[in-house]
C-alpha positions in Angstrom: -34.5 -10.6 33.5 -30.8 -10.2 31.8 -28.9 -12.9 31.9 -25.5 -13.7 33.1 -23.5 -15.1 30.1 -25.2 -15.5 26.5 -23.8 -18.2 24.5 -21.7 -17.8 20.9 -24.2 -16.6 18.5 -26.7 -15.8 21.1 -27.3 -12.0 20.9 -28.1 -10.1 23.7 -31.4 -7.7 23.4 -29.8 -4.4 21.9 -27.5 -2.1 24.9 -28.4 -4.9 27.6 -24.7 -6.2 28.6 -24.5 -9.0 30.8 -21.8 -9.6 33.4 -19.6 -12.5 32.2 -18.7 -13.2 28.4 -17.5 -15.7 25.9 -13.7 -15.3 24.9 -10.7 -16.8 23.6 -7.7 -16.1 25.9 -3.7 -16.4 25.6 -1.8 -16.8 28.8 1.8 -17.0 30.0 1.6 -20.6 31.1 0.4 -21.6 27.3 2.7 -19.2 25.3 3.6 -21.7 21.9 1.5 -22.7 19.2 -2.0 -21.2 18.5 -3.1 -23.9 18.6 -2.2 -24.4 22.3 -2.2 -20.7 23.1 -5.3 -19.6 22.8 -8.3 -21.8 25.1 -11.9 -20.6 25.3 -12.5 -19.3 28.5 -15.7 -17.1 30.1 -14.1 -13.9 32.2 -16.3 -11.0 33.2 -17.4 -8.2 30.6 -15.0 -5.3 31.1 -15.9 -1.8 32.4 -15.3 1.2 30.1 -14.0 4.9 31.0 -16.2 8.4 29.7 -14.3 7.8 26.2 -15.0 4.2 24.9 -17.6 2.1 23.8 -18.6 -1.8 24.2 -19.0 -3.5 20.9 -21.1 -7.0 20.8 -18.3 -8.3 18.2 -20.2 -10.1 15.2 -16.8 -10.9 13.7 -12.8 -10.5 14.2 -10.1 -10.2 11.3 -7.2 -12.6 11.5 -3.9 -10.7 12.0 -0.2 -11.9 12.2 -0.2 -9.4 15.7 -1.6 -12.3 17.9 0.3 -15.1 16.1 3.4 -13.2 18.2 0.9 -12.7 21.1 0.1 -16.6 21.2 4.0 -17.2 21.1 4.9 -14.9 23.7 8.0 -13.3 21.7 9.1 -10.7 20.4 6.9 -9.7 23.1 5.4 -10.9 26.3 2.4 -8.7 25.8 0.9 -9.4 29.3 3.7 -8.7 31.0 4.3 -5.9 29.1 0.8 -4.7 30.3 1.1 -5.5 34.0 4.4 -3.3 34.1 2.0 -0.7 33.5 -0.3 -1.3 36.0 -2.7 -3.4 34.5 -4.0 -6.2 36.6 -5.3 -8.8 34.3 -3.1 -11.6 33.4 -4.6 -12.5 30.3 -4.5 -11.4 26.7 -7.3 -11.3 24.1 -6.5 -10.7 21.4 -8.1 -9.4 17.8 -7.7 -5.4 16.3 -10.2 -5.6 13.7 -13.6 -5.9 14.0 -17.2 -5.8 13.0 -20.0 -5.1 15.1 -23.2 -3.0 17.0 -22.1 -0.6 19.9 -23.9 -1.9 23.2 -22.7 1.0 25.5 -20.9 4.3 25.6 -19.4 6.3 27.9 -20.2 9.5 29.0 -17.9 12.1 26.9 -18.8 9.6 23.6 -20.6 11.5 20.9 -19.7 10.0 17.6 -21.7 6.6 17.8 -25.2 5.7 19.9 -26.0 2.3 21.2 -27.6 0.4 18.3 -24.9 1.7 15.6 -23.0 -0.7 13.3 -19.7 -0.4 12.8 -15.9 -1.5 12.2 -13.1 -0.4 14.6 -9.5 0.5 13.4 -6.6 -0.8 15.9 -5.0 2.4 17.1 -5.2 3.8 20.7 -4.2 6.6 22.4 -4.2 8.7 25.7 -6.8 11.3 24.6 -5.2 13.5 27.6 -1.3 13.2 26.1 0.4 16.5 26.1 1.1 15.9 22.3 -2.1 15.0 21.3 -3.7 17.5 22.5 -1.7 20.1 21.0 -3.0 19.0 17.9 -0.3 16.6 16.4 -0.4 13.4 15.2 -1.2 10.8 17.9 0.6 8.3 15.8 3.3 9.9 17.0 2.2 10.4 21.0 4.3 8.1 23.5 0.5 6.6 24.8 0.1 5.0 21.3 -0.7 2.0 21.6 -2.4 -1.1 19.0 -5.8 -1.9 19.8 -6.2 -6.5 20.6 -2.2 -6.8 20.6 -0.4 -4.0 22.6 -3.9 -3.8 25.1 -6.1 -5.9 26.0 -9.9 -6.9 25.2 -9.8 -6.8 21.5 -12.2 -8.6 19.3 -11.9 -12.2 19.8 -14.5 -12.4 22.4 -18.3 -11.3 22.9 -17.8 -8.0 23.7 -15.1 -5.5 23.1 -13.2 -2.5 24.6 -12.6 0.1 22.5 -12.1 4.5 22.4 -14.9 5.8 20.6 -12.7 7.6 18.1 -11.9 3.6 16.5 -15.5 3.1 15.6 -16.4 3.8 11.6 -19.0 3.1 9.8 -19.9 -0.2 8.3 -20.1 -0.4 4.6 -23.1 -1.7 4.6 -23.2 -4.0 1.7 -20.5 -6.1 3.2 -21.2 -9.4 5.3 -19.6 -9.0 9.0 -16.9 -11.1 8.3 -16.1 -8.8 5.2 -16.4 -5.9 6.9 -14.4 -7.4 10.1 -11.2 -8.2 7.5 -9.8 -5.1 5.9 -9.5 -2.0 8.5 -6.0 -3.3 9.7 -4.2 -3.3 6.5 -6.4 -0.9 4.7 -5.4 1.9 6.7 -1.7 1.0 7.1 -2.1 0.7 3.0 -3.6 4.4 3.0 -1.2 6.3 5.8 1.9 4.6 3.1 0.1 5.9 0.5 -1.2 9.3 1.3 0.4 10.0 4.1 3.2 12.1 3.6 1.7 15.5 1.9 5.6 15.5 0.0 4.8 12.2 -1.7 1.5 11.8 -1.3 0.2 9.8 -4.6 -1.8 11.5 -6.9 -3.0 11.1 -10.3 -1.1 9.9 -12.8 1.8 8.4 -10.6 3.3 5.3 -10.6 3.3 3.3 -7.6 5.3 0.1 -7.1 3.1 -2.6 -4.8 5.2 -5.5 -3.1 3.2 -8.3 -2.5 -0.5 -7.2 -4.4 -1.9 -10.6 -3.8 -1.7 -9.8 -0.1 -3.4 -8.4 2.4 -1.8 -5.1 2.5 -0.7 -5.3 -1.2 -4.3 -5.5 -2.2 -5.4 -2.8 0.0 -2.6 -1.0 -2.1 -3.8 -1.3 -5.5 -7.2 -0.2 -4.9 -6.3 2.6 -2.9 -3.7 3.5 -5.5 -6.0 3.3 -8.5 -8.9 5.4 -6.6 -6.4 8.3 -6.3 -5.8 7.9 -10.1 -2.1 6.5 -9.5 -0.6 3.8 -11.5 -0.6 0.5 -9.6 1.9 -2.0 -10.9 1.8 -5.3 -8.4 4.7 -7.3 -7.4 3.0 -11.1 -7.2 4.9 -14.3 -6.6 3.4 -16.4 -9.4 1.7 -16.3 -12.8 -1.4 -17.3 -10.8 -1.9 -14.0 -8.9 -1.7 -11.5 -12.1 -5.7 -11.9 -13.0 -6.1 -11.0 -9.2 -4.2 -8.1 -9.3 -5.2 -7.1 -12.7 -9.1 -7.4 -11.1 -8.2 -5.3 -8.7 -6.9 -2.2 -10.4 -3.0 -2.7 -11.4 -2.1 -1.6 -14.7 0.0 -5.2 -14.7 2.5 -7.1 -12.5 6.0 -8.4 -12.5 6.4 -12.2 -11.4 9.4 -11.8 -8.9 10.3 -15.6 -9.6 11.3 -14.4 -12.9 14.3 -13.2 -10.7 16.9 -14.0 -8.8 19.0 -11.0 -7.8 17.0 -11.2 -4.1 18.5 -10.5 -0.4 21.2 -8.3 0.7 22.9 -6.4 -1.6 26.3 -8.0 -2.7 29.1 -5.7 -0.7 30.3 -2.6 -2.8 34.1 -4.2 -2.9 32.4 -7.8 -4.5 32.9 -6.5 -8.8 31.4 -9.9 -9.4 28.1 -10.1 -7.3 27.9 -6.2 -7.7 28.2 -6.4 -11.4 25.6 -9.8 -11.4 22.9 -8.4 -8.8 23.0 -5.0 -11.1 22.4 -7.0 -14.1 19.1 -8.4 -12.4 17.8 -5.3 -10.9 18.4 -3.8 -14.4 16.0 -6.5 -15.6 13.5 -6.3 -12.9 13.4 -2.6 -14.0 13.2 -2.8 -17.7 10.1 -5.8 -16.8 8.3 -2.4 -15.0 9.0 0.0 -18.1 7.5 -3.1 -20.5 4.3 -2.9 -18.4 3.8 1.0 -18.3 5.0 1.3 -21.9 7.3 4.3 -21.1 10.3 4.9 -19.1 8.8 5.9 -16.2 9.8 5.2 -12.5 7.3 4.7 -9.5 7.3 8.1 -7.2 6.1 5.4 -4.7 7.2 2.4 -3.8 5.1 0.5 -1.3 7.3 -1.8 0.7 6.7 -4.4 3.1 9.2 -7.5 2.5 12.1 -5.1 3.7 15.8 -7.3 3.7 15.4 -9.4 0.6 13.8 -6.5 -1.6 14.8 -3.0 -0.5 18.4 -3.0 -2.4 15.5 -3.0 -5.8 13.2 -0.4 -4.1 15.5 1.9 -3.5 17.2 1.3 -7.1 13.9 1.5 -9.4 12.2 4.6 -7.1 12.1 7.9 -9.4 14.6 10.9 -8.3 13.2 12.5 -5.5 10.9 9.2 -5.1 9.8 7.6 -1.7 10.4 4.0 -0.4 7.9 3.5 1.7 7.8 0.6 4.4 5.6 -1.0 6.9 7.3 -3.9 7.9 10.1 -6.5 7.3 8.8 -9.8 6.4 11.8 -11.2 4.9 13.7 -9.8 7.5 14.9 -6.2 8.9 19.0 -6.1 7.9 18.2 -4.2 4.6 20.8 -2.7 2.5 20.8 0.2 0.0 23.2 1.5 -2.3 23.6 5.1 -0.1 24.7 6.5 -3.5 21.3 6.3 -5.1 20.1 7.6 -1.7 21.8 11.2 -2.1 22.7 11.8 -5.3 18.6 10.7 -6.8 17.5 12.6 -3.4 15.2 9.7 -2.4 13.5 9.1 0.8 12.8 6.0 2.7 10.1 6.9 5.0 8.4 4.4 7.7 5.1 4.2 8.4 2.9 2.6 10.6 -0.8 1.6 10.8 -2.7 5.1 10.3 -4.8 7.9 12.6 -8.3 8.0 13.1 -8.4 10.9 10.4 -6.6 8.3 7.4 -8.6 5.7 8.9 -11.7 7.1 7.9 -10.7 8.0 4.8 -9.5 5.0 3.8 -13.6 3.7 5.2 -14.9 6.2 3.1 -13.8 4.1 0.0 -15.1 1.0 1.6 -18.5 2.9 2.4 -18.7 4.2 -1.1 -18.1 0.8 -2.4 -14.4 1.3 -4.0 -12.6 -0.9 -1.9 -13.1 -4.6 -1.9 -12.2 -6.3 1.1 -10.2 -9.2 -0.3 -11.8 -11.7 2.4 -10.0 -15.0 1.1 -11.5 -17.2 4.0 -13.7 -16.9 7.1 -13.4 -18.9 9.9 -16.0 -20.3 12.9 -15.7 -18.9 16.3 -14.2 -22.6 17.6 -11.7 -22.7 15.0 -9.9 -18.9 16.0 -6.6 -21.0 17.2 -6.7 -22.9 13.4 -6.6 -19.6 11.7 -4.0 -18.7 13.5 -1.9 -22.0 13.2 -2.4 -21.6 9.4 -0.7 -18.0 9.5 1.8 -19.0 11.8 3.1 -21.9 9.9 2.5 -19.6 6.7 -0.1 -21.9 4.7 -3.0 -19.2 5.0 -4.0 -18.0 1.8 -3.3 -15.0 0.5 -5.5 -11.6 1.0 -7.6 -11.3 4.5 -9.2 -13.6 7.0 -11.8 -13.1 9.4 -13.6 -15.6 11.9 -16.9 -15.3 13.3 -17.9 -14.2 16.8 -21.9 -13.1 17.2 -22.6 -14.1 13.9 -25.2 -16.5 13.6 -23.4 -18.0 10.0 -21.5 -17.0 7.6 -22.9 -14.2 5.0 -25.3 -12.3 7.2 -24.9 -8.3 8.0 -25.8 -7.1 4.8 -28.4 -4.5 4.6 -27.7 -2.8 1.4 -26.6 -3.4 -2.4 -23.1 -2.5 -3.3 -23.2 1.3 -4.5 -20.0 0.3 -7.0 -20.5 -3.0 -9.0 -16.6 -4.1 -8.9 -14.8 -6.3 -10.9 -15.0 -9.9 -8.4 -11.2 -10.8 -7.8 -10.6 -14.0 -6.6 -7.9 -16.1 -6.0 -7.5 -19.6 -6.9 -8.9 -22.4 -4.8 -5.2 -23.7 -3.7 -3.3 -20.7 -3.2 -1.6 -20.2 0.1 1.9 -18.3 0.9 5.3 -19.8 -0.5 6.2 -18.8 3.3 30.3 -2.7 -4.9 33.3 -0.9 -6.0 32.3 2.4 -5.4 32.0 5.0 -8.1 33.8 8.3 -8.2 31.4 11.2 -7.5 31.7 13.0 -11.0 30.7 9.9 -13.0 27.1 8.6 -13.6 25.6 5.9 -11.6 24.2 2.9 -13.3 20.6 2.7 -13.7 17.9 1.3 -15.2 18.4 3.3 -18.6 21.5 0.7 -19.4 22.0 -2.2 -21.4 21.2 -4.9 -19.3 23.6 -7.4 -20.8 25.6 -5.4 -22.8 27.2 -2.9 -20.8 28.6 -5.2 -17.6 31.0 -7.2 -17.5 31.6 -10.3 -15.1 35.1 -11.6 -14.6 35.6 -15.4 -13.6 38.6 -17.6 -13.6 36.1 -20.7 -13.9 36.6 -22.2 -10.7 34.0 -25.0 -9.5 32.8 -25.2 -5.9 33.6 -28.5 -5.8 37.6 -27.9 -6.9 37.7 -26.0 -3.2 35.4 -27.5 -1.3 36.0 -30.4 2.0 34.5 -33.3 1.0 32.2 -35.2 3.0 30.2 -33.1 6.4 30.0 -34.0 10.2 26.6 -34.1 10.8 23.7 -35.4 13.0 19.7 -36.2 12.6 16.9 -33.8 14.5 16.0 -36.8 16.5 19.8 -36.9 18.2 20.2 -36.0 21.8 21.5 -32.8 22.2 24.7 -34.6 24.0 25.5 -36.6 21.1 25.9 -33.0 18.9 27.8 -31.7 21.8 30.1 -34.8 21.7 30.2 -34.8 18.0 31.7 -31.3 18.1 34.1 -31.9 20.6 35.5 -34.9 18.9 35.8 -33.2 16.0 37.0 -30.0 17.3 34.0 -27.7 15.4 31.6 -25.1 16.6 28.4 -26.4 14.7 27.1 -29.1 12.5 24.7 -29.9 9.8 21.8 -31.9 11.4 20.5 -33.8 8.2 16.7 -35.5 7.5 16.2 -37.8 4.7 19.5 -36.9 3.4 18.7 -33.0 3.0 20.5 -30.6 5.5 17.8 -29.2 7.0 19.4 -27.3 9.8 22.2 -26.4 11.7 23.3 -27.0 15.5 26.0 -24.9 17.2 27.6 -24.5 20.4 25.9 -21.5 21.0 22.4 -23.2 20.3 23.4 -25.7 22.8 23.8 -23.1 25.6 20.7 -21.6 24.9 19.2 -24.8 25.7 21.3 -24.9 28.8 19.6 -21.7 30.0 17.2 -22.2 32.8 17.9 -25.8 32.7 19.8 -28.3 34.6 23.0 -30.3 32.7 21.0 -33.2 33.1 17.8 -31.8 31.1 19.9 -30.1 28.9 21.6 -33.2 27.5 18.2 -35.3 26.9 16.8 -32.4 24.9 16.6 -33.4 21.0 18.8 -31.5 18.7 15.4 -31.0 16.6 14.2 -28.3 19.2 17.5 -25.9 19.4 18.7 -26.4 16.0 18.4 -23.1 13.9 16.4 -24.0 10.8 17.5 -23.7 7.1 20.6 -24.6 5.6 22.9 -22.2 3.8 23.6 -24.0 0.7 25.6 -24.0 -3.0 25.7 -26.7 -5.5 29.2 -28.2 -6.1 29.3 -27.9 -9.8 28.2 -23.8 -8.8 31.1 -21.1 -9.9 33.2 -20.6 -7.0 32.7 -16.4 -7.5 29.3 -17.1 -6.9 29.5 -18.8 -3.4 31.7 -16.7 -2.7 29.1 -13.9 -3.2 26.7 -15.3 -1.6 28.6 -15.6 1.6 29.5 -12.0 1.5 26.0 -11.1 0.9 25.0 -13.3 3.7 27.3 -12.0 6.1 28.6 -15.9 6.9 31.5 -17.6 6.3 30.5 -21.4 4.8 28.3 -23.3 3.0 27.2 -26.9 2.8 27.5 -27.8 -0.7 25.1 -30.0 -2.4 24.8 -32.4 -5.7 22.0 -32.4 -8.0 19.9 -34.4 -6.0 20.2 -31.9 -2.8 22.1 -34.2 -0.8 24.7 -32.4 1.4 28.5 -33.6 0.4 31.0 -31.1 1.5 31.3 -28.0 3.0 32.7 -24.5 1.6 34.6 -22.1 3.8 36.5 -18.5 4.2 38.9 -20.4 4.7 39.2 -22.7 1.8 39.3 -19.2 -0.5 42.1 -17.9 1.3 44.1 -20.9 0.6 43.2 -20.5 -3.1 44.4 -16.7 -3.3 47.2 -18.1 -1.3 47.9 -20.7 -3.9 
C-alpha cells in the first residue's frame, strides 16, 4: 500500500508518488536571514499539466537566487506569484537539480519514468505567441526561472518541472555533483557561444572575471573546449593553480591593482590620467601571459560597476563585453569613445535556452566539464548554506545539498570518459565578499608606455592641510533618537556611527525616516542606529594627496569623506566644500 509521506532519504518504489512531501519553505511572515527564512515544513506533492514531469530530487545546487527569495527583496517572489493567479503562499525554492523522473504528463516525450537526470532553470509558456513562432523563448514575456521566479523547485522531495528542463545525467558524477553546475554552466555557455557574431572559437582570447568562481570556472572549461584562449581574472595568488587546472592559459591577480570602481569623470586630468595608468598595466599583465599583443574578442563579465571601465578598455576592436550580472554593483561606466570608434559591443545575457543548455550537458556527459562542487551540504543544513552565501563566506566554485540522497558520493554508475586534471581549491578559501580627446587624434590604449607617456599634475596638497578636524559621531548600539538629536544639535544631515574606533557606517536623516515608515514615533525612536545605518564608510587617509580624494569623490559620485590615520581611526572629515575654499583661496 503507498504511503502518505516518505521520510528524507527514504525513496519511494520507482513512479509511485505519494500525496504529502518533505520540503523546505520561505514565507512572507519569515522574510530575513536564511537562516530564519527557510523552516522544514511537509505540504502536499504538487499536480503537473500534459508538459512537465515530477522529479524525486536526490540533490539541489546552492544558488544566490533564493538568498534574495529568503530576504524577500529585490523581490517578494510570492507575491509576485499570487498577482498572477497563483494560490499558494509559499516559496520553495532551488533551480538546479539532480534526480529520477517519477511521473510525466501526457504530451511528455523526451524522458520516461525511471530516467536520471539534471534540470536547467528556465521556463516558459510552451503556448506563447513568440515561442511558437520559432524564436528564442529567452526572449518570450512567459519566461520565467525555474525554484526562484515559480514555485516548487528542488529543495524538497519532489519537484515541478516542463519536460524540456530535464538533461541527461553525466553519469560518472555523484548527485550532488551533478545537482551543482547546470545553473552557471549554461549562463557560462549562452555568454560564450551565444551570439553567432562573437561566438568564441578557436584560437580566441577570452577574458574570464572571476575563474575561481562558479560561473568563472564554468568559463574556462567551456572556453578551452571550443579551442579559445582562457585567461582567468582570480582574486589571490592562491586561485592560479585552480584555474590553471582547469584550462586557462594563466591569470592576472586583480589585487595587483588598484585602478577599480567607476571610472574617474572625463573632466578629472588627474584620476583620468592615474586610472589609465593602471588599466594600461592590467593590460600589459594580459599580453605578458599570452606572449603577444593580443586582445580578448571576449570578455566574460560578471562583477559589472567596479570592472567594466577595464572590460570595455582591453576588449579587441570589434570585441564583445559580455555580462550576466553586477556583483559589485550595476552603475558601470565606460569610456563611450572606445565604444564607437573600436566598434565594440556590450551585450547582456542571461541564463541560456533548452537548446545551449544541452549543449553545454553535452560536455558534462562527455566528461569535459568538471563540476567545480567545492562543498555539499545535508538536507537539515539547506538554511546554513544559504547563510554562508548570504553573508559571503561560502567558498568559491559550486555548492549543492542533499535531498533523496542516502549520503554523500552515491549516483555514480559509470567511470569518467575524460580523465581531467583534479582542480581543487584550498581548504580555507572562501569569498573576500576624462578630458575628452578630439575625434582626429588617437585614443590611448594598451600599446602605450605605461609610465612614460602620462603625466600627473599635483600641487602636493595633504588631506589633512584641508580637512575638519575631529567628526560628530555615534556607536551602532545608540538609539535612533540620540543620532536624530545629535544631528539637530549640530545642524548636519548624517553622522559617522563608529565601533571600536573604526567608522563602520553611516546614519542620515533620510535613514532615519525609513525607519519611521510603517512605524509609530514612539517605535521609531527606540530602534538602534545599528539596524538603519547604511554600512561601509567612505574613507581617505590624512597624509593621502588631496587630488586623490578628490578623485575618489568624483568617482564615487559623493561629496565627503571621513579621513583616517594610520591606525584607521576616523579624525576628520573632507568635503566639496572644503576644496572650493581652497580654489577660492
Amino acid at each position: 500500500m503507498a504511503k502518505d509521506l516518505y521520510e528524507i532519504g527514504e525513496q519511494p518504489p520507482l513512479g509511485e508518488v505519494p500525496s504529502n512531501m518533505h520540503a523546505w519553505l520561505v514565507r512572507e511572515e519569515r522574510f530575513g536571514q536564511p537562516t530564519t527564512a527557510f523552516q522544514k515544513e511537509v505540504v502536499p506533492v504538487p499536480s503537473i499539466a500534459d508538459d512537465e514531469c515530477l522529479v524525486y530530487v536526490m540533490a539541489a545546487g546552492i544558488n544566490y537566487n533564493n538568498v534574495w527569495a529568503a530576504l524577500g527583496i529585490p523581490v517578494n517572489v510570492i507575491k509576485a506569484r499570487n498577482k498572477q493567479g497563483e494560490k499558494e503562499n509559499f516559496h520553495i525554492g532551488g533551480s538546479d537539480a539532480s534526480g529520477i523522473v517519477y511521473a510525466v504528463g501526457k504530451d511528455v516525450t523526451n524522458v520516461k519514468v525511471g530516467d536520471e537526470v539534471v534540470a536547467h532553470c528556465g521556463q516558459w509558456n510552451r503556448n506563447c505567441p513568440w515561442v511558437t513562432a520559432g524564436n528564442d523563448p529567452m526572449y518570450s514575456p512567459s519566461f520565467r526561472i525555474w525554484g526562484y521566479e515559480t514555485n516548487y523547485g528542488s529543495f524538497a522531495q519532489f519537484a515541478k518541472v516542463q519536460a524540456q528542463q530535464l538533461m541527461p545525467k553525466p553519469k560518472h558524477m555523484t548527485w550532488e555533483e551533478s545537482a551543482s553546475y547546470v545553473l552557471v554552466g549554461a549562463t557560462a555557455w549562452r555568454m560564450l557561444h551565444g551570439w553567432p557574431e562573437h561566438k568564441l572559437n578557436a584560437g580566441d582570447v577570452a577574458l574570464i572575471w572571476g575563474g575561481a568562481g562558479g560561473l568563472g570556472s564554468m568559463a574556462i572549461q567551456i572556453a578551452k573546449a571550443s579551442g579559445a584562449i582562457p585567461v582567468a581574472v582570480v582574486s589571490g595568488e592562491d586561485k592560479i593553480d585552480y584555474c590553471m587546472k582547469l584550462g586557462a592559459k594563466g591569470c592576472i591577480n586583480r589585487k595587483n591593482f588598484d585602478h577599480w570602481g567607476m571610472l574617474p569623470h572625463w573632466k578629472d586630468t588627474v584620476g583620468y590620467n592615474n586610472w589609465l595608468k593602471g588599466v594600461r598595466s592590467f593590460g600589459a599583465a594580459l599580453w605578458d601571459i599570452l606572449g603577444t599583443k593580443a586582445s580578448p574578442k571576449v570578455v566574460f563579465e560578471h562583477p559589472g560597476e567596479s570592472t567594466m571601465p577595464t572590460s570595455m578598455f582591453v576588449c579587441d576592436t570589434g570585441g564583445m563585453v559580455v555580462i550576466c550580472a553586477g556583483t559589485t554593483g550595476y552603475n558601470a561606466t565606460v569610456d563611450l569613445r572606445y565604444l564607437w570608434m573600436r566598434q565594440k559591443r556590450v551585450q547582456g545575457s542571461h541564463f541560456a535556452n533548452c537548446v545551449q543548455a544541452n549543449d553545454m550537458n553535452e560536455l558534462a556527459v562527455e566528461g569535459l566539464l568538471d563540476p567545480c562542487m567545492s562543498r555539499c551540504f545535508t538536507y537539515d543544513d539547506l538554511p546554513v548554506a544559504h547563510q554562508l552565501m548570504h553573508d559571503n563566506k561560502h567558498p568559491h566554485g559550486n555548492m549543492a545539498v542533499l535531498i533523496g540522497a542516502p549520503s554523500f558520493g552515491t549516483g555514480k554508475s559509470a567511470d569518467a570518459p575524460v580523465k581531467l586534471a583534479k582542480a581543487t581549491l584550498p581548504k580555507s578559501d572562501v569569498h573576500d565578499t576624462p578630458h575628452p580627446y578630439p575625434l582626429s587624434m588617437p585614443l590611448p590604449s594598451v600599446a602605450g608606455e605605461i609610465e612614460a607617456e602620462i603625466k600627473v599634475f599635483d600641487d602636493g596638497s595633504k588631506v589633512r592641510d584641508q580637512m575638519h578636524k575631529g567628526i560628530i559621531f555615534c556607536s551602532k548600539t545608540d538609539a535612533l533618537e540620540d543620532a536624530a538629536r545629535v544631528m539637530i544639535d549640530n545642524d548636519v544631515h548624517a553622522v559617522v556611527v563608529v565601533d571600536n574606533n573604526l567608522a563602520v557606517g553611516v546614519v542620515s536623516q533620510t535613514d532615519i525616516v525609513m525607519a519611521r515608515q510603517g512605524r509609530t514615533p514612539e517605535e521609531t525612536r527606540a530602534l538602534p542606529v545599528g539596524q538603519f545605518m547604511t554600512d561601509g564608510c567612505a574613507t581617505c587617509h590624512a597624509d593621502a594627496p588631496l587630488s586623490a580624494a578628490i578623485t575618489d569623490m568624483l568617482r564615487r559620485r559623493i561629496h565627503r569623506l571621513v579621513v583616517v590615520d594610520a591606525d584607521s581611526k576616523p579624525i576628520g572629515v573632507l568635503s566639496m566644500t572644503d576644496i572650493i575654499r581652497k580654489v577660492l583661496a
